[in-house]
C-alpha positions as CSV (number, residue, x, y, z in Angstrom):
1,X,1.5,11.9,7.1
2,X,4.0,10.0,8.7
3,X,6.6,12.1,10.1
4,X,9.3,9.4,9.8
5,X,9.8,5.1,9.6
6,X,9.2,3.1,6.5
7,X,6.0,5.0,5.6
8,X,7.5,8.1,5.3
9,X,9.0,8.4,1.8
10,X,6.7,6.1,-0.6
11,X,3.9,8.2,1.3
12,X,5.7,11.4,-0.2
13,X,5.8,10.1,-3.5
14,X,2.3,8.8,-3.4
15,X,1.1,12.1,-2.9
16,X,3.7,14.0,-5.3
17,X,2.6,11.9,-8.5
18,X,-1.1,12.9,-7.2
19,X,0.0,16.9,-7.4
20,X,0.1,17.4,-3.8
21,X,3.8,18.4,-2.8
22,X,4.8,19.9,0.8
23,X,6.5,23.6,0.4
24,X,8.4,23.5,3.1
25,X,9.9,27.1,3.1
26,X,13.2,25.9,4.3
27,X,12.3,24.4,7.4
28,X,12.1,20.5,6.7
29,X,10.9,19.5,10.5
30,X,7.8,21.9,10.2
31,X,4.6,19.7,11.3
32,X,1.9,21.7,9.8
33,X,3.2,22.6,6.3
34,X,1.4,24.0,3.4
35,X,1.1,22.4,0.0
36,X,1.0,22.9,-3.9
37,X,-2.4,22.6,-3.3
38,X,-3.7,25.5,-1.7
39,X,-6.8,24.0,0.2
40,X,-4.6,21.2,1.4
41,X,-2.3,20.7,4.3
42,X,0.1,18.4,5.7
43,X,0.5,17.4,9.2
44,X,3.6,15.4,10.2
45,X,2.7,12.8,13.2
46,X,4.0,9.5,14.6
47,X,2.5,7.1,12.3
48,X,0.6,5.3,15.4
49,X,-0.8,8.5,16.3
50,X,-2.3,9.1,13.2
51,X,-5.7,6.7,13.4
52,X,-6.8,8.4,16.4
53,X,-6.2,12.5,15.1
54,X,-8.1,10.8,12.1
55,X,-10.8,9.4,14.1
56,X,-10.8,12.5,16.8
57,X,-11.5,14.7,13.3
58,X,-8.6,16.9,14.2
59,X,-7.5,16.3,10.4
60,X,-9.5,14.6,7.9
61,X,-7.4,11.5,5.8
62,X,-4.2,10.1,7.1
63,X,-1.9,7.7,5.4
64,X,-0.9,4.7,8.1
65,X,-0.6,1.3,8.4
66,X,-3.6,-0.9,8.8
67,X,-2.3,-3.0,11.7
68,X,-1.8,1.0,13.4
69,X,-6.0,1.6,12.7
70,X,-6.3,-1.5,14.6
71,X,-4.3,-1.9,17.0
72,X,-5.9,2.1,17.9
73,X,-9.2,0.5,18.4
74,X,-10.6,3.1,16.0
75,X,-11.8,0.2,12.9
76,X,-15.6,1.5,13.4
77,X,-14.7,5.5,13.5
78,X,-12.8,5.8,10.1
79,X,-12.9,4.2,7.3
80,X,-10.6,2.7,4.9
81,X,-10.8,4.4,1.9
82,X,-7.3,3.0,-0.8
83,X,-4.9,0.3,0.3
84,X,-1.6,2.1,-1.2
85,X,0.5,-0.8,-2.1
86,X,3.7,-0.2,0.0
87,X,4.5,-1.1,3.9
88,X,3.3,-4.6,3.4
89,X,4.2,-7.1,6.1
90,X,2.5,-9.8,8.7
91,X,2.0,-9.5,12.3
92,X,3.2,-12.2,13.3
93,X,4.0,-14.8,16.6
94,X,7.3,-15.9,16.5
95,X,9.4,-18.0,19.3
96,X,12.9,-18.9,19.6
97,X,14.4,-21.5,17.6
98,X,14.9,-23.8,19.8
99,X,11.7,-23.4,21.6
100,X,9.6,-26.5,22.1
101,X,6.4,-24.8,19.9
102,X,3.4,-27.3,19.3
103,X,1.1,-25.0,18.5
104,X,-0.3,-21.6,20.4
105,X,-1.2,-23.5,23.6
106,X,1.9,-24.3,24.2
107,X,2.6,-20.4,24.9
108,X,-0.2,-21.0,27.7
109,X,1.0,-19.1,30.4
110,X,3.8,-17.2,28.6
111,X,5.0,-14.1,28.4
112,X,4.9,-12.4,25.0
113,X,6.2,-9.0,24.3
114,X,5.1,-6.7,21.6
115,X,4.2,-2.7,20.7
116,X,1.2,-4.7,19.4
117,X,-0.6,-4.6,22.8
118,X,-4.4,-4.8,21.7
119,X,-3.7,-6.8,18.6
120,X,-2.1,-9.9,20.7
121,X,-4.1,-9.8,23.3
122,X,-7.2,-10.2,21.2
123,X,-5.9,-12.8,19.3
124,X,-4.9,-14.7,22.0
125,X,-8.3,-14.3,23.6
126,X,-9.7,-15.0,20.7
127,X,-7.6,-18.4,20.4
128,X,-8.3,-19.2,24.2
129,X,-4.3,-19.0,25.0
130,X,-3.6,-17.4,28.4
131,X,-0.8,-15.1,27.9
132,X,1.1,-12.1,30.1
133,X,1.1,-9.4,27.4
134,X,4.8,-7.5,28.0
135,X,4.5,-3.8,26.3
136,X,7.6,-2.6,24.7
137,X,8.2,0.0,22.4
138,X,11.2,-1.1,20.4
139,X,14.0,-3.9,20.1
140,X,11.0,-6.2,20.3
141,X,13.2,-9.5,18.7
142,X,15.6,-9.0,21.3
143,X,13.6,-9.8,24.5
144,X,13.4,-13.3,24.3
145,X,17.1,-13.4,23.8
146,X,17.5,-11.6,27.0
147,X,15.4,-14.0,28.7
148,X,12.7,-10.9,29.1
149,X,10.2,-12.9,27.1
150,X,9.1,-16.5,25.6
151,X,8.0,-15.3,22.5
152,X,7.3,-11.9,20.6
153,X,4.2,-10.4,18.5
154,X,5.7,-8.2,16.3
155,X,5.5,-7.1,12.4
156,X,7.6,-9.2,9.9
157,X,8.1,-8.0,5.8
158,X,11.1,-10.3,4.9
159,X,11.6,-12.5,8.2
160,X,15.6,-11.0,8.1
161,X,15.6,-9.6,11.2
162,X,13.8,-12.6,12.6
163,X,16.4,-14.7,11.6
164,X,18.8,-12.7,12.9
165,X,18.0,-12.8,16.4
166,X,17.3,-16.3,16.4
167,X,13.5,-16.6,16.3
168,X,11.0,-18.2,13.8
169,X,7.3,-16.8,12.8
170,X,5.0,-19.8,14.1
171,X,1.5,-17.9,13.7
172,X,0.1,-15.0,11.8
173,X,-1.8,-12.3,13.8
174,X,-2.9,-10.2,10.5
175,X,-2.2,-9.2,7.3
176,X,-1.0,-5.1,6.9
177,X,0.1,-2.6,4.3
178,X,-0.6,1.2,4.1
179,X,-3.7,2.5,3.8
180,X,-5.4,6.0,3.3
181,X,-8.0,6.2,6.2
182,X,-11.1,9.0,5.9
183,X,-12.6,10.5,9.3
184,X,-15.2,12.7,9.4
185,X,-15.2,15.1,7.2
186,X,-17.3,18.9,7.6
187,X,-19.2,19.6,5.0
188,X,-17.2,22.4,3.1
189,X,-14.2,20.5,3.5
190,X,-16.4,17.0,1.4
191,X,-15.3,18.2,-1.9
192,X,-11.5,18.5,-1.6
193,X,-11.4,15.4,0.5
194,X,-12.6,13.6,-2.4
195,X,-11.0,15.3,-4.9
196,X,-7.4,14.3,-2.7
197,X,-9.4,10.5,-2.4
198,X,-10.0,10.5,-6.3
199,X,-6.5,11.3,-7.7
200,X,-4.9,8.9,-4.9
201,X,-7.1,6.5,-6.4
202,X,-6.3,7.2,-9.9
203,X,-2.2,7.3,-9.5
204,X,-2.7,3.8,-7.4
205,X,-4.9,2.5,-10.4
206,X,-2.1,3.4,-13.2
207,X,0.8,1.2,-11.8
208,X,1.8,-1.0,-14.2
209,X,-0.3,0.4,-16.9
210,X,1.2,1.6,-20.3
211,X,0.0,3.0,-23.5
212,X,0.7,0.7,-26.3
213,X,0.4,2.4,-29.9
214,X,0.9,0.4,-33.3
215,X,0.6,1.0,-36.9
216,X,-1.6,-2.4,-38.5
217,X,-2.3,-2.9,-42.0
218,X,-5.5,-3.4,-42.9
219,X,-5.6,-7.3,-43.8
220,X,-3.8,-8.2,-39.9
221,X,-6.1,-5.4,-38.1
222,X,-8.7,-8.5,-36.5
223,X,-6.0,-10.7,-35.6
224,X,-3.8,-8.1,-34.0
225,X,-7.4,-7.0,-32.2
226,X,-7.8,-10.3,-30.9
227,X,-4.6,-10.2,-28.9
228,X,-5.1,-6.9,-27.3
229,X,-6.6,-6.2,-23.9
230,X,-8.2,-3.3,-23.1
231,X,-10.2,-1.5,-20.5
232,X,-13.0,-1.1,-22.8
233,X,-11.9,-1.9,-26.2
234,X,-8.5,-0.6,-27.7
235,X,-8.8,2.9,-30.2
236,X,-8.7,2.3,-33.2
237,X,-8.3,5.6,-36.2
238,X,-7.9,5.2,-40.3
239,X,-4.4,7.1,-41.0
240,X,-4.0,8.4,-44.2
241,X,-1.9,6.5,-46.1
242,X,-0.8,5.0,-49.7
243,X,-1.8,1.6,-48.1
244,X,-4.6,0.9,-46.2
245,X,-3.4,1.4,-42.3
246,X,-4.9,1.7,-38.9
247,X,-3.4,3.3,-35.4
248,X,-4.5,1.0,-32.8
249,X,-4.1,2.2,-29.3
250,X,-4.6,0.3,-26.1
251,X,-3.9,0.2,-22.4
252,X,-2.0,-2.9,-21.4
253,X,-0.8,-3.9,-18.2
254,X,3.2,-3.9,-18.1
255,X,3.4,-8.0,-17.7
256,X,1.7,-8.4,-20.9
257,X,3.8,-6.2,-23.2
258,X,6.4,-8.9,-24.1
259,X,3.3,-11.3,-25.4
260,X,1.8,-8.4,-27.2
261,X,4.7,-6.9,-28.8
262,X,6.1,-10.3,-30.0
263,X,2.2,-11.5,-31.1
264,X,1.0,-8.3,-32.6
265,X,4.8,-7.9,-34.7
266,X,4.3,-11.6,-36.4
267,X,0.8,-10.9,-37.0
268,X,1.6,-7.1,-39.5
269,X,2.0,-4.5,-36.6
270,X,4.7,-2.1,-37.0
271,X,6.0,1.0,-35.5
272,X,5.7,-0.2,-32.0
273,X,5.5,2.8,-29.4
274,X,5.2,1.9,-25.5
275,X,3.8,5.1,-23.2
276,X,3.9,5.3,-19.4
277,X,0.7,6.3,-17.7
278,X,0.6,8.6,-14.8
279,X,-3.1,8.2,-14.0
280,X,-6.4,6.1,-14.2
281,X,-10.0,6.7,-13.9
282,X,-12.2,3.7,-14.6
């Protein structure tokens, strides 16, 4: 887990909605700290360290960022098992403002700073662009201003803090988000990994999902059916009743409850009940 940055929290609450919590026992900067799940423990690293403990098998999954995995070098010795959905973002190139940029070869020659030192430099080789690769480890946007560097590889979610030290994205390096990485895994250990991989999965799988339950009169049933989506095919169950009545039940995702509510209401449905979903297993 990552011990602290951006990662940190929706990581937490990943994991908390799949029944894995961290008993801390007081001490909130523990590293190694035992969960709600007996056969499953937490270790707290830098968030760029965690790809290679993955890959070394000291621990078995890890939650970090893709562009970490590969700027680790470690693609081919874990595998990516759930993107999470959170910590998305571009690595990008970006120049000053006023810098004359027509296209990468005119940062032939350049210096570019980043964190992102095996990232860039691939992409730049890949591209054919000769560039002096500059390592830093923070206050990357600031070095062109300082005259340090011409330009900057660095990660961008909104482009604010771009903006606010004067530079522009020009290319984009890669595409990232969090993801939950799998290394290899001991035998005895295959079936809780899974079982941590599964639930993950299914908590990921339930966002914007709700229950949607209605009472339909007999006559509007097949209409009101021909509106509904549904994973498989919605429930339907006979309720007793003086007049002839269904319960329909379906899954629905959240961005089509207005259409459904509004359609299956002018069609005969009644008693409209919306449910939230904590998990899902195809």
């Amino acid at each position: 887990m990552p011990n602290k940055g951006r990662l940190r929290e929706p990581a937490l609450k990943l994991l908390s909605s799949a029944g894995i919590e961290p008993i801390y026992g007081g001490d909130t900067r523990a590293l190694l700290v035992p969960t709600t799940r007996s056969d499953v423990v937490l270790v707290y690293a830098r968030a760029d360290d965690i790809p290679v403990l993955v890959a070394s098998g000291a621990v078995h999954l890890g939650i970090t960022g893709r562009d970490l995995v590969r700027e680790a070098g470690v693609d081919g010795e874990v595998e990516e098992v759930l993107d999470l959905g959170f910590g998305s973002g571009r690595i990008v190139v970006a120049v000053p403002r006023d810098y004359p940029y027509e296209g990468l070869s005119s940062l032939e020659g350049r210096r570019v700073a980043t964190k992102y030192v095996n990232i860039a430099r691939r992409f730049f080789e890949e591209k054919g662009v000769r560039v002096k690769i500059m390592r830093v480890s923070g206050a990357t946007e600031v070095m062109p201003l300082l005259g340090a560097a011409d330009a900057i590889v660095d990660i961008m979610s909104t482009g604010t803090t771009l903006r606010a030290h004067g530079l522009v994205p020009v290319e984009t390096v890669m595409e990232t988000s969090a993801v939950l990485i799998r290394g290899r895994v001991p035998a005895g250990l295959e079936y809780t990994a899974t079982q941590v991989i599964e639930v993950t999965r299914s908590v990921i799988n339930a966002r914007g999902v709700k229950l949607v339950l209605m009472n339909v009169p007999d006559e509007a049933l097949k209409a009101v059916l021909s509106i509904l989506p549904s994973m498989s095919g919605p429930m339907v169950a006979r309720l007793e009743s003086p007049k002839p009545m269904w319960e329909v039940l379906v899954a629905a995702r959240e961005s089509d409850l207005p259409r459904i509510i509004v359609d299956a209401r002018r069609m005969g449905a009644r008693d409209i009940v919306i449910l939230g979903v904590e998990k899902v297993v195809p």
